[in-house]
mmJSON file of the N, C-alpha and C atoms, coordinates in Angstrom:
{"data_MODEL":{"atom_site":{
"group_PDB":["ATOM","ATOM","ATOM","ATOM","ATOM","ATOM","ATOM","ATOM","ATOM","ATOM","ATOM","ATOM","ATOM","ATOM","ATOM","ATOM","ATOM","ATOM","ATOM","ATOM","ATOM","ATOM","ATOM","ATOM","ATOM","ATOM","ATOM","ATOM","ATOM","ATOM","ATOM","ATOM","ATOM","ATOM","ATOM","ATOM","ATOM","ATOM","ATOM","ATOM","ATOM","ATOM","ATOM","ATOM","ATOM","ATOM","ATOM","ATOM","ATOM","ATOM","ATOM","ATOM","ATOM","ATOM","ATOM","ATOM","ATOM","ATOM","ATOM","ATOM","ATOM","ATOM","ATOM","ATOM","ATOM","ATOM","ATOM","ATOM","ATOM","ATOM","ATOM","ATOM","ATOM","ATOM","ATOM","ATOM","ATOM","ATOM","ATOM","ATOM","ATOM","ATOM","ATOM","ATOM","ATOM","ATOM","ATOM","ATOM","ATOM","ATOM","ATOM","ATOM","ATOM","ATOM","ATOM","ATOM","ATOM","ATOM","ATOM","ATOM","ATOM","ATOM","ATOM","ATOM","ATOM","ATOM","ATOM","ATOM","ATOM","ATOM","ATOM","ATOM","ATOM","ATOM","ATOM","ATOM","ATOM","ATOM","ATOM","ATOM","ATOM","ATOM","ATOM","ATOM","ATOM","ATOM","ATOM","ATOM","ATOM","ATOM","ATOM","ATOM","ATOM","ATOM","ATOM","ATOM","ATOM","ATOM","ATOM","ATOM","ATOM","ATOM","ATOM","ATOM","ATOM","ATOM","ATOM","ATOM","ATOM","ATOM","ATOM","ATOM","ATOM","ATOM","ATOM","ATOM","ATOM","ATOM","ATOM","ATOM","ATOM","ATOM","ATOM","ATOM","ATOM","ATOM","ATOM","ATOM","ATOM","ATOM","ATOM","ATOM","ATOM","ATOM","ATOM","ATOM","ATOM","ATOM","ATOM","ATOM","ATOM","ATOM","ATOM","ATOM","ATOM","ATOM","ATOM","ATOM","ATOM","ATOM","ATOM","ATOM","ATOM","ATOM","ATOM","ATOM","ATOM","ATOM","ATOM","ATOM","ATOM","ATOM","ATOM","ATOM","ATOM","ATOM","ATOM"],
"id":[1,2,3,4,5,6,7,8,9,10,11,12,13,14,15,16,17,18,19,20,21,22,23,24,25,26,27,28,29,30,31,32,33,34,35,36,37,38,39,40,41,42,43,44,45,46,47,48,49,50,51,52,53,54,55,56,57,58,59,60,61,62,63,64,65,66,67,68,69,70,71,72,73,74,75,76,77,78,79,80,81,82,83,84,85,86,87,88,89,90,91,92,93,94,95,96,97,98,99,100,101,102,103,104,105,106,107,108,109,110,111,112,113,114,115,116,117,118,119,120,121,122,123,124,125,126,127,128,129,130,131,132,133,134,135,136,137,138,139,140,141,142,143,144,145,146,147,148,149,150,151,152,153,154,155,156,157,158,159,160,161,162,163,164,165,166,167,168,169,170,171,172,173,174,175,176,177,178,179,180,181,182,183,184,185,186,187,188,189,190,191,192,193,194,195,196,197,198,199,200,201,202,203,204,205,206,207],
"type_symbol":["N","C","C","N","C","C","N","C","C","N","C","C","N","C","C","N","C","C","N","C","C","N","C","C","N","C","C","N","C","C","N","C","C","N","C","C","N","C","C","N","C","C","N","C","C","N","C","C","N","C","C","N","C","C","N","C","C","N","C","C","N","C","C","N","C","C","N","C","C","N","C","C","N","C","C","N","C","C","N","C","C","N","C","C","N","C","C","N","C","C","N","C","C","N","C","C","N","C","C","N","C","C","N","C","C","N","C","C","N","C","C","N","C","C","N","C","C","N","C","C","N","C","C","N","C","C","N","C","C","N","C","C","N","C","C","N","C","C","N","C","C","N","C","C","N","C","C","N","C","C","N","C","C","N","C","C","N","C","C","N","C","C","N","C","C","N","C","C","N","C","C","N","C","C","N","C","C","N","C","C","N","C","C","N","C","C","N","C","C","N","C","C","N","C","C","N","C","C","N","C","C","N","C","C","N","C","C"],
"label_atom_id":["N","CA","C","N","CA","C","N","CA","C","N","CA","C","N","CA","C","N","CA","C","N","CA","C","N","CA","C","N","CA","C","N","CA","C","N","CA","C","N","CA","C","N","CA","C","N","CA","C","N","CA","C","N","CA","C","N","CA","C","N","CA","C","N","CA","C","N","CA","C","N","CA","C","N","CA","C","N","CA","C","N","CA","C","N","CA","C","N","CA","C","N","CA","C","N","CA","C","N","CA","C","N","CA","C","N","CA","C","N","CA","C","N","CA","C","N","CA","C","N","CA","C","N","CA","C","N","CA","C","N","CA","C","N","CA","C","N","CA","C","N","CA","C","N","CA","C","N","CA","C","N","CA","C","N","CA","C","N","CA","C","N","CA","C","N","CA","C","N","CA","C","N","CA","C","N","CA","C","N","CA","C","N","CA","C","N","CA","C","N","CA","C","N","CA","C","N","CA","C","N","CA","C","N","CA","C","N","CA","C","N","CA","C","N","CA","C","N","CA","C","N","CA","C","N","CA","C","N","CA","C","N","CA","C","N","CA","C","N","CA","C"],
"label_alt_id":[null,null,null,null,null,null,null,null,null,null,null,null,null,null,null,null,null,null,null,null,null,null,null,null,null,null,null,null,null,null,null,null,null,null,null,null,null,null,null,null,null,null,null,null,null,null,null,null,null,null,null,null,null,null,null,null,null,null,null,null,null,null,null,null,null,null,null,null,null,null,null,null,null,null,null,null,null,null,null,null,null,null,null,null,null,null,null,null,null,null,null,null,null,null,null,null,null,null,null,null,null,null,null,null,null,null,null,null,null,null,null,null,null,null,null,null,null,null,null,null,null,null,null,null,null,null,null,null,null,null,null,null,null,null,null,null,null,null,null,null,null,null,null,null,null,null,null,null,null,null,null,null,null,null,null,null,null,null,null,null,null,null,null,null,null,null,null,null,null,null,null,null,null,null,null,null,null,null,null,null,null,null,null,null,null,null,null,null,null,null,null,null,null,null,null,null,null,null,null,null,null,null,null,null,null,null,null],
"label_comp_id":["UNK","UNK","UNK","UNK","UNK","UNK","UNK","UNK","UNK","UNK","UNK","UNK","UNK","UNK","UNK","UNK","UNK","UNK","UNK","UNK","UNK","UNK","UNK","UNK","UNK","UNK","UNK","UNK","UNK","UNK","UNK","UNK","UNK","UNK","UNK","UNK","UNK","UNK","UNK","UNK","UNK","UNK","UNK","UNK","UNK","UNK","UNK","UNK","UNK","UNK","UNK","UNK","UNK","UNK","UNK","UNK","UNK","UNK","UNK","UNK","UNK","UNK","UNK","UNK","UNK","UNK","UNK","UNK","UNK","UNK","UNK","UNK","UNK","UNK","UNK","UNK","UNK","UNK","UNK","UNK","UNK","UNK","UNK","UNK","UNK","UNK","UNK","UNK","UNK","UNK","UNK","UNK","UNK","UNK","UNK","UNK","UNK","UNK","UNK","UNK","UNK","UNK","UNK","UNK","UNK","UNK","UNK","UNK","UNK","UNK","UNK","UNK","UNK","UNK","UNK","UNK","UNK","UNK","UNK","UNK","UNK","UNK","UNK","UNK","UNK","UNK","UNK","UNK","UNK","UNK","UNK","UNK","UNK","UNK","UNK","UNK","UNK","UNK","UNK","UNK","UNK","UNK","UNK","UNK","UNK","UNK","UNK","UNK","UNK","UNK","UNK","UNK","UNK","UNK","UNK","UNK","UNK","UNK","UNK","UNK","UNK","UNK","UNK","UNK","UNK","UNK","UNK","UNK","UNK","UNK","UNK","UNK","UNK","UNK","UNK","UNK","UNK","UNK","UNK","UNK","UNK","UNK","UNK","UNK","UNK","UNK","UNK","UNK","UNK","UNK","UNK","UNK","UNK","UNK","UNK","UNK","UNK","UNK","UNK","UNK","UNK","UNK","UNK","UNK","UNK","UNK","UNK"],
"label_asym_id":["A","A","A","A","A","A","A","A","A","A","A","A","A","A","A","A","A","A","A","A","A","A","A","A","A","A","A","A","A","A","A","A","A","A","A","A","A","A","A","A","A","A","A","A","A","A","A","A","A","A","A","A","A","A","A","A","A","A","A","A","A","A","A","A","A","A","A","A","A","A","A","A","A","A","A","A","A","A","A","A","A","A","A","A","A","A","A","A","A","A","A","A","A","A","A","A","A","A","A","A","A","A","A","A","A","A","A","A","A","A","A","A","A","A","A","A","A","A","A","A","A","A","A","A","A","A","A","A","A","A","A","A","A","A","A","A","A","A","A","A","A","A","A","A","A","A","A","A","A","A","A","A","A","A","A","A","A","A","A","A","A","A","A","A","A","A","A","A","A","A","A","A","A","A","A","A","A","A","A","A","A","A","A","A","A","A","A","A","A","A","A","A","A","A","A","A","A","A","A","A","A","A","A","A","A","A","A"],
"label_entity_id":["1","1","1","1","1","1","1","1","1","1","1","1","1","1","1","1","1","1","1","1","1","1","1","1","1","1","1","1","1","1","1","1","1","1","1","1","1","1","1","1","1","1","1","1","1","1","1","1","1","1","1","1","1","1","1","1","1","1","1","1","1","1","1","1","1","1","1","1","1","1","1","1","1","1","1","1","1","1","1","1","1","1","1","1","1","1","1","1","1","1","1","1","1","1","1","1","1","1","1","1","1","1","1","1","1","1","1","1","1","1","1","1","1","1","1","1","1","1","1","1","1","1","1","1","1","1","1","1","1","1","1","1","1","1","1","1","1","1","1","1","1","1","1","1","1","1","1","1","1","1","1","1","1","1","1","1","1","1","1","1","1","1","1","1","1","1","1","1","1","1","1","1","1","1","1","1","1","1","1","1","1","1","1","1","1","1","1","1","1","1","1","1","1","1","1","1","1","1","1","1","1","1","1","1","1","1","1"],
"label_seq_id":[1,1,1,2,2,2,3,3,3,4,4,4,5,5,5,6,6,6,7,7,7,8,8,8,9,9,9,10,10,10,11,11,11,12,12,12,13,13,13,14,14,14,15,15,15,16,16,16,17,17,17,18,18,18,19,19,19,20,20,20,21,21,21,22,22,22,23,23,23,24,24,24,25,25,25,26,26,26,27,27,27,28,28,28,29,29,29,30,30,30,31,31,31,32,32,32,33,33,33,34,34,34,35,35,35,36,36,36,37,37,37,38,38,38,39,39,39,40,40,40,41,41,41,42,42,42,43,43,43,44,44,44,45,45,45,46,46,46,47,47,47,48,48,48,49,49,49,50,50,50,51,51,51,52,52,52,53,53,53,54,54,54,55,55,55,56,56,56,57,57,57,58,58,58,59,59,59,60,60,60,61,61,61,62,62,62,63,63,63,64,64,64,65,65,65,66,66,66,67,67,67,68,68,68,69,69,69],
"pdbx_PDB_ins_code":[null,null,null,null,null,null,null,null,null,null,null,null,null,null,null,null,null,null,null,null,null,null,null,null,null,null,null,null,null,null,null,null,null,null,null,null,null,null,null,null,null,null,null,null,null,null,null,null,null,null,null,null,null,null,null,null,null,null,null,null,null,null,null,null,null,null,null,null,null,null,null,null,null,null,null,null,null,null,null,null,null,null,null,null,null,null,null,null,null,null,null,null,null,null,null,null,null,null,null,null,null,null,null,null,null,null,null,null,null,null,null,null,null,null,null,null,null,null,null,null,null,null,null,null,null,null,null,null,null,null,null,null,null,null,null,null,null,null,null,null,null,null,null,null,null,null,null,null,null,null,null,null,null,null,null,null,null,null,null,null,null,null,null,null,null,null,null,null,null,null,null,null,null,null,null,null,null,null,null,null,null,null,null,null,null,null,null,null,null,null,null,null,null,null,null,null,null,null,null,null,null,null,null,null,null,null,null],
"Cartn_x":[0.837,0.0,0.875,0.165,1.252,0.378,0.842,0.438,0.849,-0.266,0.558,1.794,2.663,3.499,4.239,4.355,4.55,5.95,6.175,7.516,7.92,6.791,6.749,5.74,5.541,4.293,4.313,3.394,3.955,2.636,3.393,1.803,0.97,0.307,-0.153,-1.633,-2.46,-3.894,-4.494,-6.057,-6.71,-7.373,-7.591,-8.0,-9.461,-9.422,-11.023,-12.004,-13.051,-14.305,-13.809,-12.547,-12.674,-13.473,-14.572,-15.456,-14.998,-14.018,-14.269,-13.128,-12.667,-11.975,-12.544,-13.347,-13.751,-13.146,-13.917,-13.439,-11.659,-11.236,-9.893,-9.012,-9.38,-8.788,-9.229,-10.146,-10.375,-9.583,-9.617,-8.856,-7.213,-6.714,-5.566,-5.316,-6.527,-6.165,-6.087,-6.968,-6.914,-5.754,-5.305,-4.055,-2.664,-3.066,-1.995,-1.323,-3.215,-3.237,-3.49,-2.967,-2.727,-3.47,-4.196,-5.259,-6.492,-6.621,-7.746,-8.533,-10.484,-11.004,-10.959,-10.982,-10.981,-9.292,-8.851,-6.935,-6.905,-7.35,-7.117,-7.968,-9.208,-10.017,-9.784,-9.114,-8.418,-6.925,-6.758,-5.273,-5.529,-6.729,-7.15,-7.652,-8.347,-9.167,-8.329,-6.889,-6.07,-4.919,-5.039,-4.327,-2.822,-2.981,-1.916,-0.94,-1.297,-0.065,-0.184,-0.414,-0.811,0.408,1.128,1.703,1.507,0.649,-0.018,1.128,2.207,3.588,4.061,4.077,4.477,3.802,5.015,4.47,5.902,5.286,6.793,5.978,6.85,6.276,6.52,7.483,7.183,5.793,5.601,4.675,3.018,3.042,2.469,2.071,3.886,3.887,3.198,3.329,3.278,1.673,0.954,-0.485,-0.92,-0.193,-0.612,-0.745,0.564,0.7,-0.381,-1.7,-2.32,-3.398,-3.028,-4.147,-3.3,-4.431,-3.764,-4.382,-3.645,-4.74,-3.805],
"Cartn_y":[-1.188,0.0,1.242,2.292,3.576,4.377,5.716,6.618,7.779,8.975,9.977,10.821,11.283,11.822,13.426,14.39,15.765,16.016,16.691,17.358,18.87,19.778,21.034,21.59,22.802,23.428,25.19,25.648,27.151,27.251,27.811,28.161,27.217,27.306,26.627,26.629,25.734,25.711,26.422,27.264,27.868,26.944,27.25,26.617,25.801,24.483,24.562,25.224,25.649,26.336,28.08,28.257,29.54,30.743,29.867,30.464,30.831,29.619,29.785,31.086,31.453,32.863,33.743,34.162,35.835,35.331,34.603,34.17,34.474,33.321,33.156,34.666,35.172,37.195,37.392,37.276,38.525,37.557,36.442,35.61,36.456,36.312,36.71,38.283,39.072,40.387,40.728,39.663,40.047,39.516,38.372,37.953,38.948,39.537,40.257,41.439,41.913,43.258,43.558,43.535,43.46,44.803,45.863,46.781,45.873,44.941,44.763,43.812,44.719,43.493,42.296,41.573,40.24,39.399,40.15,39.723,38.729,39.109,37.351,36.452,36.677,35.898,34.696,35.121,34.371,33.641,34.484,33.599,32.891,32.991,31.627,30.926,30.74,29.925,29.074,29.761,28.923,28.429,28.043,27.82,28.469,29.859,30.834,31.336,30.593,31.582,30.573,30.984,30.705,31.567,30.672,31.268,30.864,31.629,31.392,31.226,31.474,30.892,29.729,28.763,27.72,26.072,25.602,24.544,23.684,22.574,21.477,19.991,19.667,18.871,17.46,16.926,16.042,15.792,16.738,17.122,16.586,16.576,17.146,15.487,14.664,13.538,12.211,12.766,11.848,11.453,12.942,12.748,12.146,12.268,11.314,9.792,9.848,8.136,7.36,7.969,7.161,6.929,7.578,7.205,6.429,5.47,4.38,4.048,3.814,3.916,2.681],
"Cartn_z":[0.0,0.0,0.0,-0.603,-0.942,0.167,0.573,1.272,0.406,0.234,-0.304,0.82,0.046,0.366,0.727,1.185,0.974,1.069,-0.089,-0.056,0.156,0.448,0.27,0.838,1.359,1.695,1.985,2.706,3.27,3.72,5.12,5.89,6.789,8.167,8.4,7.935,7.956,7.939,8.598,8.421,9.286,10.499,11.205,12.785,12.246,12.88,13.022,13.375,12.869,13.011,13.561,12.682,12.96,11.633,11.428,10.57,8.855,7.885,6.941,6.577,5.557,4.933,5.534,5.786,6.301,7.961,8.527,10.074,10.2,9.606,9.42,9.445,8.234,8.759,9.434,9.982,11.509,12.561,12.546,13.468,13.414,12.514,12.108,12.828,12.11,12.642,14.432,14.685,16.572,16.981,16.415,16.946,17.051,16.143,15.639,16.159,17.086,17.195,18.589,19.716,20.954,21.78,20.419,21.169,20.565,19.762,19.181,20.485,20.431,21.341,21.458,20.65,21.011,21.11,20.994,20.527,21.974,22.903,24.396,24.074,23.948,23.987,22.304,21.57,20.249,20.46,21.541,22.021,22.661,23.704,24.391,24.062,22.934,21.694,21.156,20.746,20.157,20.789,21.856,22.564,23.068,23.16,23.815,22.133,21.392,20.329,18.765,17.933,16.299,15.395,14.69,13.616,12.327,11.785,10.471,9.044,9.509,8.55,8.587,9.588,10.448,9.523,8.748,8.354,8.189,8.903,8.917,7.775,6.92,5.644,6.858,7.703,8.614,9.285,10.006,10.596,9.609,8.639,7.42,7.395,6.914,6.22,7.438,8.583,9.964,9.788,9.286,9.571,8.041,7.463,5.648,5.797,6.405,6.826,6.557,7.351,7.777,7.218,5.475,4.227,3.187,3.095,2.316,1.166,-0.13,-1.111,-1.999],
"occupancy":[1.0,1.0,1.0,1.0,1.0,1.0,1.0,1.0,1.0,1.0,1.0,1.0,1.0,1.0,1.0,1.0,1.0,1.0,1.0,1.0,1.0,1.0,1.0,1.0,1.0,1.0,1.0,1.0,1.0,1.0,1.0,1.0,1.0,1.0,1.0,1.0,1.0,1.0,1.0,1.0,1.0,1.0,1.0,1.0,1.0,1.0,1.0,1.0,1.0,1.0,1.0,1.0,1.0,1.0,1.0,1.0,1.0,1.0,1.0,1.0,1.0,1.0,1.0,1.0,1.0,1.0,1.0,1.0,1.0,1.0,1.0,1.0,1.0,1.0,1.0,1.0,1.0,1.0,1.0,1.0,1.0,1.0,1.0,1.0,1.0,1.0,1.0,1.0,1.0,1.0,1.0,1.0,1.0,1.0,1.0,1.0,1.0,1.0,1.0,1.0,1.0,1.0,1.0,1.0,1.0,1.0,1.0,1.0,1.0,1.0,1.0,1.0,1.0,1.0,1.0,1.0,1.0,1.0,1.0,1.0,1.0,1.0,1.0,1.0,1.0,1.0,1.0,1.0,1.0,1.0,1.0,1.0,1.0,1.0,1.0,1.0,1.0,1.0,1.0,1.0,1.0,1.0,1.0,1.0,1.0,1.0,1.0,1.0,1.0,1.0,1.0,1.0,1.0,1.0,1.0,1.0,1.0,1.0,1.0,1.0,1.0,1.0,1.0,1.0,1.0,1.0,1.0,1.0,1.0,1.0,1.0,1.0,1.0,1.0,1.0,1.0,1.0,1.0,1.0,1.0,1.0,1.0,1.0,1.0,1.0,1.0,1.0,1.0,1.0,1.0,1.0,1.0,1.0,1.0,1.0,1.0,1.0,1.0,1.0,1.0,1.0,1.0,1.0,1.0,1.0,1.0,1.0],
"B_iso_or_equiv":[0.0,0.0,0.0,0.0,0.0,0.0,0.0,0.0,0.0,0.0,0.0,0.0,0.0,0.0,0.0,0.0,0.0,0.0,0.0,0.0,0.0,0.0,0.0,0.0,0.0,0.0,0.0,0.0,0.0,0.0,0.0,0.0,0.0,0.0,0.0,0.0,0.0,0.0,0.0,0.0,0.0,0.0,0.0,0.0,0.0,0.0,0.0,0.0,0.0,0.0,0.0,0.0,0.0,0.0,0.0,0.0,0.0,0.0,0.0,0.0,0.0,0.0,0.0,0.0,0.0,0.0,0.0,0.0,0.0,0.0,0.0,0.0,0.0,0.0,0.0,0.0,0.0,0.0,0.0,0.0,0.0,0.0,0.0,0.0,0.0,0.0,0.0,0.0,0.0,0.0,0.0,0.0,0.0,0.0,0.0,0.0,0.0,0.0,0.0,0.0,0.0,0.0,0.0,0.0,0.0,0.0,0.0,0.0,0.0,0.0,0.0,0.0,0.0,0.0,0.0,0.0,0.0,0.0,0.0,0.0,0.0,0.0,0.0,0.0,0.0,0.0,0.0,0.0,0.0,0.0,0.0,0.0,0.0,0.0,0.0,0.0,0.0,0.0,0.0,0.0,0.0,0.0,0.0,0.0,0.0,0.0,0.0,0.0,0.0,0.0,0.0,0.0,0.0,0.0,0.0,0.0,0.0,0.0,0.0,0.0,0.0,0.0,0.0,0.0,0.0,0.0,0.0,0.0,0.0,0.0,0.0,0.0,0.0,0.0,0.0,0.0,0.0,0.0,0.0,0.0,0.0,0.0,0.0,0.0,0.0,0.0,0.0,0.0,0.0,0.0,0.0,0.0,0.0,0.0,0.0,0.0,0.0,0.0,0.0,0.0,0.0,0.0,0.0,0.0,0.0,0.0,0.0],
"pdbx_formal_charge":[null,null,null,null,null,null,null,null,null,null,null,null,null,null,null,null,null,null,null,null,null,null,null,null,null,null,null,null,null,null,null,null,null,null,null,null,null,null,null,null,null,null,null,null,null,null,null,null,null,null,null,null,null,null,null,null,null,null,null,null,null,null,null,null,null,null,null,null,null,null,null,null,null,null,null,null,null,null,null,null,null,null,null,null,null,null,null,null,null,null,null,null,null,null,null,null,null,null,null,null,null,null,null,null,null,null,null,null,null,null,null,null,null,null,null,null,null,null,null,null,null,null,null,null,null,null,null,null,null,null,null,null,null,null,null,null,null,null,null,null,null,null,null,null,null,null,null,null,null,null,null,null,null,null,null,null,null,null,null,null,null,null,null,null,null,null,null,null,null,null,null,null,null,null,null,null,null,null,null,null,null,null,null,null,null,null,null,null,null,null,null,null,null,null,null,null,null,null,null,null,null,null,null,null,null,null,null],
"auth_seq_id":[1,1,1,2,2,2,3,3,3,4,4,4,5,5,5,6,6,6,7,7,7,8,8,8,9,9,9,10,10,10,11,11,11,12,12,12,13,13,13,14,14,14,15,15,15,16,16,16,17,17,17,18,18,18,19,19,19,20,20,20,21,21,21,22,22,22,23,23,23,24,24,24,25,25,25,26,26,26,27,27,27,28,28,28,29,29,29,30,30,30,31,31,31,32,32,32,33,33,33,34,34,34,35,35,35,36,36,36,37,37,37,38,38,38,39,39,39,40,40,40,41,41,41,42,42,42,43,43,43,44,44,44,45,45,45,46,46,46,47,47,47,48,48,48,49,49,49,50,50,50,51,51,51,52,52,52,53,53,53,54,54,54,55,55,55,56,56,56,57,57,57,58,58,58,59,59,59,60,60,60,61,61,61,62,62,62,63,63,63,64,64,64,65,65,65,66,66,66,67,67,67,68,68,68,69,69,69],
"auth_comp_id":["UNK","UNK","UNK","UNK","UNK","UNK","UNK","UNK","UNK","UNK","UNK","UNK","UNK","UNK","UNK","UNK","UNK","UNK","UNK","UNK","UNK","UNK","UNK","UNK","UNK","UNK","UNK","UNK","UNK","UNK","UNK","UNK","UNK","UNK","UNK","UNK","UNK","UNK","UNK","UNK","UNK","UNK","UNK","UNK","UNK","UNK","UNK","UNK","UNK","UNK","UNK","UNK","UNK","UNK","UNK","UNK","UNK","UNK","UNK","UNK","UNK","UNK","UNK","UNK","UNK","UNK","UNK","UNK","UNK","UNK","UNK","UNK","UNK","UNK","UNK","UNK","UNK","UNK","UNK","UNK","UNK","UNK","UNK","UNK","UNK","UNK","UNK","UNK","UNK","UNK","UNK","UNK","UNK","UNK","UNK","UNK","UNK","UNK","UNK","UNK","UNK","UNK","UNK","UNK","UNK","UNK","UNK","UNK","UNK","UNK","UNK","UNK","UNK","UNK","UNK","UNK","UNK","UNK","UNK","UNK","UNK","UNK","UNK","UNK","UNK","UNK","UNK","UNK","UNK","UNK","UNK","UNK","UNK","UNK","UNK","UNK","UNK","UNK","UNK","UNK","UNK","UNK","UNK","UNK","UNK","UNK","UNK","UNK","UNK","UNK","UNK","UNK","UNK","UNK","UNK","UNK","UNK","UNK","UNK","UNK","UNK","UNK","UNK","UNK","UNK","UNK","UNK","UNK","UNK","UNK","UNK","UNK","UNK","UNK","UNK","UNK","UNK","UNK","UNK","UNK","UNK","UNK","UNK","UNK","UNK","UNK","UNK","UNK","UNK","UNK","UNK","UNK","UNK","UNK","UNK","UNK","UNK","UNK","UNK","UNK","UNK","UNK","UNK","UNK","UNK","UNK","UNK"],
"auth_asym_id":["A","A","A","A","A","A","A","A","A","A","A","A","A","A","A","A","A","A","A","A","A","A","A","A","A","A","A","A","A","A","A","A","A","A","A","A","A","A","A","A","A","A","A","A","A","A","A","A","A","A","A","A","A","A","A","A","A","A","A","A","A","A","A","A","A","A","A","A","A","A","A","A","A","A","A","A","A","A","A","A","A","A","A","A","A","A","A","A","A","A","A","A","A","A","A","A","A","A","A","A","A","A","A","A","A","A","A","A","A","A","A","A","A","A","A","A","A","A","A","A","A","A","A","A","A","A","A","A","A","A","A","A","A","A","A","A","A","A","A","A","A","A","A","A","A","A","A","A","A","A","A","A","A","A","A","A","A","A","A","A","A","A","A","A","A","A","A","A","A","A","A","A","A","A","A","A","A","A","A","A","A","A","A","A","A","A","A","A","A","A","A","A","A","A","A","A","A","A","A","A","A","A","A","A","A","A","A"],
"auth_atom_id":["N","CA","C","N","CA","C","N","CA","C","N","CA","C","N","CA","C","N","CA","C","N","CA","C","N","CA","C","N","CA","C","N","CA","C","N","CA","C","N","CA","C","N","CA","C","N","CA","C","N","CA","C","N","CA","C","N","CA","C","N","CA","C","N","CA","C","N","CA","C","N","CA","C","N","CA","C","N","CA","C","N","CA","C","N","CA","C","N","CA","C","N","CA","C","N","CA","C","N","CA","C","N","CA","C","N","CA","C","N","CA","C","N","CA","C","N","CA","C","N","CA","C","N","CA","C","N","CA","C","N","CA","C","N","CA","C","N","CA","C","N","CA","C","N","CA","C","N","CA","C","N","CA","C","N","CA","C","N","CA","C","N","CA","C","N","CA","C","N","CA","C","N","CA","C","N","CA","C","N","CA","C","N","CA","C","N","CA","C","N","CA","C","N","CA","C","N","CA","C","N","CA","C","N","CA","C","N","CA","C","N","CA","C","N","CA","C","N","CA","C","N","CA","C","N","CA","C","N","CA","C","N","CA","C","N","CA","C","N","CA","C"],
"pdbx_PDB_model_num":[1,1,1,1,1,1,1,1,1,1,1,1,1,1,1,1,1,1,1,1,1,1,1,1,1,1,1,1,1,1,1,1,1,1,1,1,1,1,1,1,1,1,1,1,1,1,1,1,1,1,1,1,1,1,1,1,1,1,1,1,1,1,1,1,1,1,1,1,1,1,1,1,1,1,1,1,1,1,1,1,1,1,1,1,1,1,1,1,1,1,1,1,1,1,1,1,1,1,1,1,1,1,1,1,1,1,1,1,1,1,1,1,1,1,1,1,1,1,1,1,1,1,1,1,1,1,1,1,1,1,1,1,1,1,1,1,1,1,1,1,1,1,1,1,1,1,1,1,1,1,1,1,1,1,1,1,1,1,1,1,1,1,1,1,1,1,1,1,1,1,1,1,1,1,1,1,1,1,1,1,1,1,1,1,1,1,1,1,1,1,1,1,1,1,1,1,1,1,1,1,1,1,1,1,1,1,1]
}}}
């Protein structure tokens, strides 16, 4: 059995249920923005700190593994 494989990427994925592309930027912008209202209450959502650049192809390949075709 083969598993697909990743050699490349950029970026992490948007969060679960952080509401889709429009969600996702405003997610982004509170994080970002340390006067913005909701900027704690998104850090505590995501568990204390999100870097939306952050992508390891290991990381990536560990969770592929486990489709088999």
């Amino acid at each position: 059995m083969q598993s697909p494989f990743c050699v490349d990427g950029a970026n992490a994925c948007p969060l679960e249920d952080v509401g889709g592309p429009p969600g996702y930027i405003d997610f982004l912008e509170a994080i970002h923005d340390s006067a913005h209202e909701e900027h704690q209450n998104m850090l505590d959502w995501c568990g204390g700190q999100f870097d939306p650049t952050d992508f390891n192809p290991s990381d990536t390949n560990a969770f592929l593994s486990d489709i088999k075709f």
